[in-house]
C-alpha positions in Angstrom: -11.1 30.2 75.1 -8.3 31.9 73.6 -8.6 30.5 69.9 -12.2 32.4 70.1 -10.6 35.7 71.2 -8.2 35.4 68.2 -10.8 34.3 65.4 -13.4 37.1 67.0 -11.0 39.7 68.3 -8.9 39.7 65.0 -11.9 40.4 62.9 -13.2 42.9 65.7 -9.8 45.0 65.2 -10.0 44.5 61.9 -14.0 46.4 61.8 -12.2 49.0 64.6 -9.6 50.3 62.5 -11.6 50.3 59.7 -14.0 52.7 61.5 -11.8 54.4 63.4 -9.8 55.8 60.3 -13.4 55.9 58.5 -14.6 59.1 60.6 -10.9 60.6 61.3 -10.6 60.6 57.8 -13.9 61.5 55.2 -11.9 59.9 52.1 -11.0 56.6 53.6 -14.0 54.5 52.6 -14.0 56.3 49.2 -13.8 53.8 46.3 -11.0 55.5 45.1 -9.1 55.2 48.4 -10.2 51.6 48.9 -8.9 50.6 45.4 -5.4 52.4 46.4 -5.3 50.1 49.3 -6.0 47.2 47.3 -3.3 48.4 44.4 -0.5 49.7 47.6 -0.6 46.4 49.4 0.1 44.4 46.2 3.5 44.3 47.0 3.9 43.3 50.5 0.7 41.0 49.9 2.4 38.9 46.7 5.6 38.9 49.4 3.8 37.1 52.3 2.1 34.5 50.2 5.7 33.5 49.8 6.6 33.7 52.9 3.3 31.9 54.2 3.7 28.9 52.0 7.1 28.1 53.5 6.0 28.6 57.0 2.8 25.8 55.7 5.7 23.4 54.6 8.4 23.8 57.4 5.8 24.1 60.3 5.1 27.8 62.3 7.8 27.3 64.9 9.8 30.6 64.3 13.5 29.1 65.1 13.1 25.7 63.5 10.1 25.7 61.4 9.7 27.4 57.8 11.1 30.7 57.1 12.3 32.4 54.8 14.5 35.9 55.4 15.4 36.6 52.2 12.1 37.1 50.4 12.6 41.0 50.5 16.2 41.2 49.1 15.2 38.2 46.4 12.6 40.8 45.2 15.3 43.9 44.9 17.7 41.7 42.8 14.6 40.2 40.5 13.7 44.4 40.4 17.1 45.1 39.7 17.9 42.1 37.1 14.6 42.9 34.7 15.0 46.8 34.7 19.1 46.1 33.7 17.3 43.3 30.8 15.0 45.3 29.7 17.0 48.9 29.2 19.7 46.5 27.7 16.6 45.7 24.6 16.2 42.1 25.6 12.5 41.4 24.4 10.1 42.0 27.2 8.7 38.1 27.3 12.4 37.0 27.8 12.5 40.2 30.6 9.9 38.2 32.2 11.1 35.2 32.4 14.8 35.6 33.2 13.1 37.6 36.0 10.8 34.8 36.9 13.7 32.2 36.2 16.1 34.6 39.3 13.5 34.2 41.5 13.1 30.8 41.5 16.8 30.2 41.6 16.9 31.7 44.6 14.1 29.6 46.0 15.9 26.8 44.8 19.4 27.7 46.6 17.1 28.2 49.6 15.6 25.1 49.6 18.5 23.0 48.5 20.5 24.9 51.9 17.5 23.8 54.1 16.9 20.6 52.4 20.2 19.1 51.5 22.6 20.6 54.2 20.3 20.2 56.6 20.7 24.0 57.6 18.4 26.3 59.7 15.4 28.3 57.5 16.4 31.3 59.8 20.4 31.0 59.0 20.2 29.7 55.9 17.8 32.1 54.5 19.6 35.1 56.7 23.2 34.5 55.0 21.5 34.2 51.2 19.8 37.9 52.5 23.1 39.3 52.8 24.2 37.7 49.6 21.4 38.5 47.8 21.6 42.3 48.9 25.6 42.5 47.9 24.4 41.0 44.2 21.5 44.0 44.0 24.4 46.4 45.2 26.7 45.4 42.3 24.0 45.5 39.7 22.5 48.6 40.5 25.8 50.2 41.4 24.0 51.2 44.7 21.4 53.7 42.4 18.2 53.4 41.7 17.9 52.2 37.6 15.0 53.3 36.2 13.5 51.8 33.6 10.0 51.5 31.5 7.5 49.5 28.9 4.3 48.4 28.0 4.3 45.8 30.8 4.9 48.4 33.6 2.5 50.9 31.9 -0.1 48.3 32.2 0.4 46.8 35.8 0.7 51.4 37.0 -1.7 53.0 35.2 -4.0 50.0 33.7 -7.3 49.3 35.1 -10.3 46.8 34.4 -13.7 46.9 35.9 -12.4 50.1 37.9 -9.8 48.2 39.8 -6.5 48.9 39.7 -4.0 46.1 37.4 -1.7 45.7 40.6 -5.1 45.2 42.7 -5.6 42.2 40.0 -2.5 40.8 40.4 -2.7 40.6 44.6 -6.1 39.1 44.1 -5.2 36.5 41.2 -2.1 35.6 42.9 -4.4 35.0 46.1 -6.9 32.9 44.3 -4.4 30.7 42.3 -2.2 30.2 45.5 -5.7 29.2 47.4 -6.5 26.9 45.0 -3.0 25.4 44.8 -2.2 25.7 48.7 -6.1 25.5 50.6 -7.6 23.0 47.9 -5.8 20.9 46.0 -3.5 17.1 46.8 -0.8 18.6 47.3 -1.5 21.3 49.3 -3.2 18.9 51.5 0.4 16.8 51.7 2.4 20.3 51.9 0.1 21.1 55.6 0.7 17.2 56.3 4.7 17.6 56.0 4.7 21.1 58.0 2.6 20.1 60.7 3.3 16.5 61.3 6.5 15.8 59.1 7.2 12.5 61.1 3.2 11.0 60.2 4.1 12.4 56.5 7.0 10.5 55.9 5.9 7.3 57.5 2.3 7.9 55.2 5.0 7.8 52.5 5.4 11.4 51.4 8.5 12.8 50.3 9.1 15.2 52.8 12.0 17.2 51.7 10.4 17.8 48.0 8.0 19.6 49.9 9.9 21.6 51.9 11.6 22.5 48.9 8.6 23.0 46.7 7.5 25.9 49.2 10.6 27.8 48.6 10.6 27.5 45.0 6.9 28.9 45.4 8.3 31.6 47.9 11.1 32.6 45.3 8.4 32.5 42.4 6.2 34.9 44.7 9.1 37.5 45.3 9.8 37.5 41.4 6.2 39.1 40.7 6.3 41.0 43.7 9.2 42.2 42.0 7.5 43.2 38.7 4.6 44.8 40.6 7.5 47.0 42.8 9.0 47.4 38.7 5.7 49.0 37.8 5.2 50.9 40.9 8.5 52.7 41.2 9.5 52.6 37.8 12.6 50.5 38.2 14.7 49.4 40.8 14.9 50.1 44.2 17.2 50.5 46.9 14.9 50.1 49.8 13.8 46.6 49.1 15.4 45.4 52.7 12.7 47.8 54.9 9.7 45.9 53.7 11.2 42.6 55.5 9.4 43.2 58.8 6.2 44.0 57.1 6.2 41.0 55.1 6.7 39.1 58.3 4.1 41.0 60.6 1.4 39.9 57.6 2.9 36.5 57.4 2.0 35.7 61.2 -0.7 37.9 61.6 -2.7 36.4 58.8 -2.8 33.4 61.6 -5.2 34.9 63.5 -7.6 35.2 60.5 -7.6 31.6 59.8 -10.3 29.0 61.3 -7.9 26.4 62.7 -5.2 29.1 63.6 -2.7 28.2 61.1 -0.9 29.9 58.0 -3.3 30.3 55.2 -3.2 32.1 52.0 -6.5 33.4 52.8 -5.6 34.6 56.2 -2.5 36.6 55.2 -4.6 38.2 52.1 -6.7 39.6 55.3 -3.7 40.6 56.7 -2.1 42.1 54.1 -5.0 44.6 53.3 -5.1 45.2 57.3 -1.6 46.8 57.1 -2.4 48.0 54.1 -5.3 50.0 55.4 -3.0 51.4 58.6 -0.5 52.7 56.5 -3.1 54.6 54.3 -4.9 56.1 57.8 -1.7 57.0 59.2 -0.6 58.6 55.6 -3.9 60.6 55.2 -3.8 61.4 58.8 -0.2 63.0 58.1 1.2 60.1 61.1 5.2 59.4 60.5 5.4 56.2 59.1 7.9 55.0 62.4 4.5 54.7 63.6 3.7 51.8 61.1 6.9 49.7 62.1 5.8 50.4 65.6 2.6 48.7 65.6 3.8 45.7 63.1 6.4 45.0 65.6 3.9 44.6 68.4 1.4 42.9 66.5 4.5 40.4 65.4 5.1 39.9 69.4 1.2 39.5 70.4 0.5 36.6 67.7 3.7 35.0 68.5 3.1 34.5 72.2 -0.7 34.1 71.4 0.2 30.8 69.2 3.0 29.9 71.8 0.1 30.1 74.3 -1.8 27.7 72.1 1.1 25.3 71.3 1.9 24.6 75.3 -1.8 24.2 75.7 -2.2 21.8 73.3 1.0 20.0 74.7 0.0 19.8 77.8 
């Protein structure tokens, strides 16, 4: 009975707020509008897909399953490291992928913590945060550096078919992850070794080359959320830390959008554009955006007890 009130009563919030904001606000269904939603929640969306595919591979228990803490801070170091490349004259494909490369070593740190010291996702991926955050500080000197070219021009200002470039990018990144994660081997092995690691590892599956697979894919995730947060604010940023909470509201919440309950890519795409959509009705409504944090945090606590709910009644 409760699994039906999430799948139904997710969607039926979802359709709510939609129409709610819809007649407070004549501009919100605008094409225009919609596309801004698509192109604002690019950021925090390309974030949680990270963050979902570790929480697939270490399991949804929020102390000792998957998690990753740092996604946030690895994105304002990736920000930080191409806009220093790139006003240094480094050619913009090497940019890139020194960018990507960050990203991923951070993953790897991450996974190698979890993996080979055997330490908690929560603490492990807490203390490289802090780390993380003290290397942006030194780089950036604790100031925004600003930076520009043709790659940023195109993912701001470019456009194809009418939608937005950083649009494109949430939705490709979506679909490639789907594909990788919902419909392929080893996505199939990587649900396997979260959900029932023992089973995997007696079926023969190398369980901690999974694990750390995810948080290669979670660091890979935060290096082109970093170029899209590049594009969109023109360099660096010092804020990187305050979209942590969001990341992990979408993260969860895109659980109650999935058929069997459980992290999908899919799910937290759904997710993401529902935040997305309450921080464009609160902005055009002129709402403080304390508001926002507000209602993540509780939506955080209600899916969290909910799948508590539904883990002691399987159990029992």
């Amino acid at each position: 009975m409760l699994e039906v009130i999430l799948r139904r009563g997710s969607v039926g919030v979802f359709l709510a707020i939609l129409l709610g904001f819809a007649v407070a606000a004549p501009n919100f269904l605008s094409v225009g509008n919609l596309a801004n939603v698509f192109s604002q929640s690019a950021i925090l969306g390309v974030l949680a897909f990270g963050l979902t595919c570790v929480i697939i591979g270490g399991g949804s228990n929020v102390v000792s399953g998957g998690l990753d803490l740092s996604l946030a801070a690895n994105l304002g170091l990736c920000a930080a490291v191409f806009s220093r490349l790139n006003n240094a004259g480094l050619e913009l494909w090497l940019t890139v992928l020194l960018t990507l490369g960050c990203g991923l070593a951070v993953g790897l740190l991450n996974g190698l913590a979890v993996v080979v010291l055997r330490l908690p996702p929560l603490l492990a991926t807490l203390a490289s945060m802090n780390v993380l955050a003290g290397l942006e500080l030194v780089l950036t000197e604790n100031t925004v550096v600003s930076t520009d070219s043709p790659l940023l021009d195109l993912l701001s200002g470019g456009t194809w078919l009418g939608v937005p470039a950083l649009a494109w990018v949430l939705l490709v990144m979506a679909a490639l992850l789907t594909l990788l994660i919902q419909h392929s081997p080893y996505g199939l092995r990587l649900h396997a070794v979260g959900e029932y690691p023992q089973a995997a590892e007696a079926a023969g599956i190398r369980v901690p080359g999974y694990v750390l697979s995810s948080y290669l894919l979670s660091g890979l995730s935060a290096a082109v959320a970093a170029l899209c947060s590049a594009a969109f604010f023109s360099g660096s940023t010092t804020g990187s830390g305050d979209m942590l909470l969001s990341v992990v509201a979408i993260a969860f919440l895109g659980v109650v959008f999935s058929r069997r309950l459980v992290a999908s890519i899919p799910g937290t795409l759904l997710a993401a554009l529902l935040i997305g959509f309450l921080i464009n009705g609160f902005q055009l409504l002129n709402v403080s955006s304390f508001w926002v944090n507000g209602v993540q945090g509780v939506l955080i606590l209600l899916v969290v007890a909910a799948s508590s709910a539904l883990n002691k009644g399987a159990t029992a």
